[in-house]
Structure formats: structure tokens, C-alpha cells
KOLPA-155481 format. One line per 3 residues: number of its first residue (from 1); for each residue x, y, z of N, C-alpha, C. Coordinates in Angstrom, 1 decimal. Example, Ala and Ser with C-alpha at 12.3 -4.5 7.8 and 13.67 -1.06 7.14 Angstrom:
! KOLPA-155481
1> 13.2 -5.7 7.8 12.3 -4.5 7.8 13.2 -3.3 7.8 ~ 12.8 -2.2 7.1 13.7 -1.1 7.1 12.9 0.0 7.9
//
This chain:
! KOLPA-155481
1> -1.2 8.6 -11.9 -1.6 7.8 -10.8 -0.8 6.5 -10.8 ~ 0.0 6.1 -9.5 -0.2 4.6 -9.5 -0.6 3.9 -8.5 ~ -0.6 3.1 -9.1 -1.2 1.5 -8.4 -0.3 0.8 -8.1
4> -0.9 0.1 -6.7 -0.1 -1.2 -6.3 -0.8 -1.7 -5.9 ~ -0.4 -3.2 -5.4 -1.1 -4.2 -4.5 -0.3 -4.1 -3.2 ~ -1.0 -3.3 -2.5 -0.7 -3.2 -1.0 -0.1 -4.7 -0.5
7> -0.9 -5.4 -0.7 -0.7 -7.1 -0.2 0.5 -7.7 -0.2 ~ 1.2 -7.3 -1.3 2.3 -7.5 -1.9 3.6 -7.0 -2.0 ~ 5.0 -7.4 -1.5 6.1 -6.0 -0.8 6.7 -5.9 -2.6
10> 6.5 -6.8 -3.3 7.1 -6.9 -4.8 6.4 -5.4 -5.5 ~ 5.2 -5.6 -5.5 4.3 -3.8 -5.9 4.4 -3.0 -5.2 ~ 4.6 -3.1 -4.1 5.2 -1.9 -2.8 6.5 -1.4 -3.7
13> 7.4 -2.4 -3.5 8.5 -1.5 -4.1 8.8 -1.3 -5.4 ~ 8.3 -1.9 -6.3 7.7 -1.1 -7.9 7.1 0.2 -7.5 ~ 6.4 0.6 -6.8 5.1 1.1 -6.7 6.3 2.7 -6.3
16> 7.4 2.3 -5.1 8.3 3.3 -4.7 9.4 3.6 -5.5 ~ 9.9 2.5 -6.4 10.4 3.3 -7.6 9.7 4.0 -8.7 ~ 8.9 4.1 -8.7 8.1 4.7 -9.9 7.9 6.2 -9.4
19> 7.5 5.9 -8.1 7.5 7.0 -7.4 8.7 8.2 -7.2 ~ 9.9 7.8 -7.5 11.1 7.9 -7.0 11.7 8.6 -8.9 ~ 10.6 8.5 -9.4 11.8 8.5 -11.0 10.7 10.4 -11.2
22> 9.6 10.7 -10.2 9.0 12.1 -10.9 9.8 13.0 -10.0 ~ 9.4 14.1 -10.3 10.4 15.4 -9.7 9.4 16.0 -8.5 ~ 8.1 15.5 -8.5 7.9 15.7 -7.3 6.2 14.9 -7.0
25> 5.6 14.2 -5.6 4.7 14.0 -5.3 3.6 15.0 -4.9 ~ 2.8 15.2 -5.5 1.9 15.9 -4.4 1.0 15.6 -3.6 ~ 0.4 14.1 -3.9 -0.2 13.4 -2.5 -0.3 11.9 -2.4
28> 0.1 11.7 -1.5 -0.1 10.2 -1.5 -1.1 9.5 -0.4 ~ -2.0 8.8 -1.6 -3.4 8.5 -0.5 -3.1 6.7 -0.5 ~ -3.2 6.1 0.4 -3.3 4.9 0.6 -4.4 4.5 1.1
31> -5.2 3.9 0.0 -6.7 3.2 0.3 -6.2 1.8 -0.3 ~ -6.3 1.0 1.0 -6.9 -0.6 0.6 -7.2 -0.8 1.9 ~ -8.4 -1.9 1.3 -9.1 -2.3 1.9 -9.6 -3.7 1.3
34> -9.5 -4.9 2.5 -9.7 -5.9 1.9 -11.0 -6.6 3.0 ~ -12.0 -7.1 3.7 -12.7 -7.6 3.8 -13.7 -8.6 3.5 ~ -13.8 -9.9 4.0 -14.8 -10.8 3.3 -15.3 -11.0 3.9
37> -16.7 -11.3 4.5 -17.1 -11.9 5.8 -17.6 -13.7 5.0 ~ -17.7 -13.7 4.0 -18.2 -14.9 3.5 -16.7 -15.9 3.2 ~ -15.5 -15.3 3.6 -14.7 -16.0 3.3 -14.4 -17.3 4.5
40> -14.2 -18.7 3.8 -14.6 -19.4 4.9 -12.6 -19.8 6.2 ~ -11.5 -19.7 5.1 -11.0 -19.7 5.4 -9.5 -18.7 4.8 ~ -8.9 -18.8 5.7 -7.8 -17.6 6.0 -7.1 -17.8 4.5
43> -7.2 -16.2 4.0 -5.8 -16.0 2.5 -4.8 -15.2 3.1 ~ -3.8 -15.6 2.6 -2.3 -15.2 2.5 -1.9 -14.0 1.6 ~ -0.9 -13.3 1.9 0.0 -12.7 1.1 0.7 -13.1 0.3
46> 1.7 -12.5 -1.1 2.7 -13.6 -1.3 3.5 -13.8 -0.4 ~ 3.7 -13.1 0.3 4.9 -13.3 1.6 4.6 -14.0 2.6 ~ 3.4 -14.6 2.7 2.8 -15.4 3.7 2.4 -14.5 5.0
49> 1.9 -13.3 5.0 1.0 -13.0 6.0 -0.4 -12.6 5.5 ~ -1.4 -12.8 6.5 -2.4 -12.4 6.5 -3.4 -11.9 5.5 ~ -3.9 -11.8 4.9 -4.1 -11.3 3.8 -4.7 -9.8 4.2
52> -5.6 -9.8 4.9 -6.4 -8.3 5.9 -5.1 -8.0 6.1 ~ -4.3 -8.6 7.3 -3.4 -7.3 8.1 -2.0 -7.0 6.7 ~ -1.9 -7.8 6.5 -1.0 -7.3 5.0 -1.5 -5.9 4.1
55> -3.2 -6.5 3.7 -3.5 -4.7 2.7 -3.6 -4.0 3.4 ~ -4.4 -4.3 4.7 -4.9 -3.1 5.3 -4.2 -2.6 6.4 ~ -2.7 -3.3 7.0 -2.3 -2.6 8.1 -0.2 -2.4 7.3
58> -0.1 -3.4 7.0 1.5 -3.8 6.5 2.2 -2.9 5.4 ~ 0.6 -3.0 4.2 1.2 -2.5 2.9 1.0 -0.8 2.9 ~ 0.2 -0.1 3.4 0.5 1.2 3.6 1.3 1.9 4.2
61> 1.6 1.2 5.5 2.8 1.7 5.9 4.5 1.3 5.1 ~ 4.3 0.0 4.4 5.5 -0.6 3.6 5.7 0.9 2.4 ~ 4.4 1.1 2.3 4.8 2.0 0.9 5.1 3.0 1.7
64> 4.1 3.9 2.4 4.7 5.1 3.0 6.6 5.2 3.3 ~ 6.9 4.1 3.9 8.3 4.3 4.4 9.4 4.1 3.1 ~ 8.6 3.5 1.9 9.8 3.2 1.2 9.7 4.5 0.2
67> 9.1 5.3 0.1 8.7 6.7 -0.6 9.7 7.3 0.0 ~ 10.6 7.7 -1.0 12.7 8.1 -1.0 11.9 9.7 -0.4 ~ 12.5 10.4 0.2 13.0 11.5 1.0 12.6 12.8 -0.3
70> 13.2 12.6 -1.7 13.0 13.3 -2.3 12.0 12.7 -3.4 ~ 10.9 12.8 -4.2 10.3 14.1 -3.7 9.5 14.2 -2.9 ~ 9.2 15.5 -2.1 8.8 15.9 -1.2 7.2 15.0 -1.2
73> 6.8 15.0 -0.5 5.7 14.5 0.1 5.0 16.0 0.7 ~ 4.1 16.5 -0.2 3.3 17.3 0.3 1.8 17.4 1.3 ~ 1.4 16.3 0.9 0.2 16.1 1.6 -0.1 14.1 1.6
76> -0.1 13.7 2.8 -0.5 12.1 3.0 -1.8 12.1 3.8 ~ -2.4 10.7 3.0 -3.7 10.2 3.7 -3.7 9.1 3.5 ~ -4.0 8.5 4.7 -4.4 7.2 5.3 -6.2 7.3 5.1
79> -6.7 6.2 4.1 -8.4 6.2 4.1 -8.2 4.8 4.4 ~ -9.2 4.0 5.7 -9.7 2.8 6.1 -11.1 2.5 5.6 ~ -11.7 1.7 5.3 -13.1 2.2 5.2 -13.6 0.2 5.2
82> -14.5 0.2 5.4 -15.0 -1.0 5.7 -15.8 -1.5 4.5 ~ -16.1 -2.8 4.6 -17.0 -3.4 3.2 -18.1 -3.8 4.2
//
């Protein structure tokens, strides 16, 4: 298994080389999910966006597209889920 910090394009692309060094993927599930409702004011990324639309809209797709061609990608899931 690995892990990344969605939030983050630095663990995004750690996250795609690591991915990039096995002989093959067999699924890649992208769950984050970030929600606060008690938070009083707006957090950032390190890159200075959003901190919500960063994990939960920016960094799954950042990883999905940086996931090199080979190995195959057999089965992808997108999970959203709310706090």
C-alpha cells in the first residue's frame, strides 16, 4: 500500500514514483476526504490552495494523471464520502 497526502503535489509525486518502480498496479483507490465544520477559518495547502478543494478535488486527480502509463492500471476508484 501507499500513502500520500492528497493536499500535497510533493506526496503526489513521491506517491507516483513509488508507484512507477512495481511491475504492475492492480487498483488504485483514491479516498480523501477533508471536512471541518468547526473550523473557523480557511487552511491552505502547501501550495497555497484550499485545503478541501486541494484533498478532495486537486490531489486525486494530480495522482490519477501522474500514474506513468505503465503499469497498467487495472481497476480505479474515486470514494467521496462526507464527515
Amino acid at each position: 500500500m501507499i500513502q500520500a497526502n492528497l493536499s500535497s503535489a510533493a506526496s503526489i509525486q513521491d506517491a507516483a514514483a513509488e508507484i512507477s518502480t512495481h511491475d504492475r498496479l492492480d487498483s488504485l483507490i483514491n479516498d480523501a476526504a477533508v471536512f471541518d465544520l468547526a473550523q473557523k477559518s480557511a487552511a491552505f495547502s502547501p501550495e497555497g490552495h484550499e485545503l478541501f478543494w486541494a484533498t478532495n478535488r486537486l490531489g486525486p486527480f494530480a495522482l490519477t494523471a501522474h500514474v506513468p502509463p505503465q503499469p497498467i492500471v487495472s481497476r480505479i476508484r474515486v470514494l467521496a464520502r462526507e464527515a
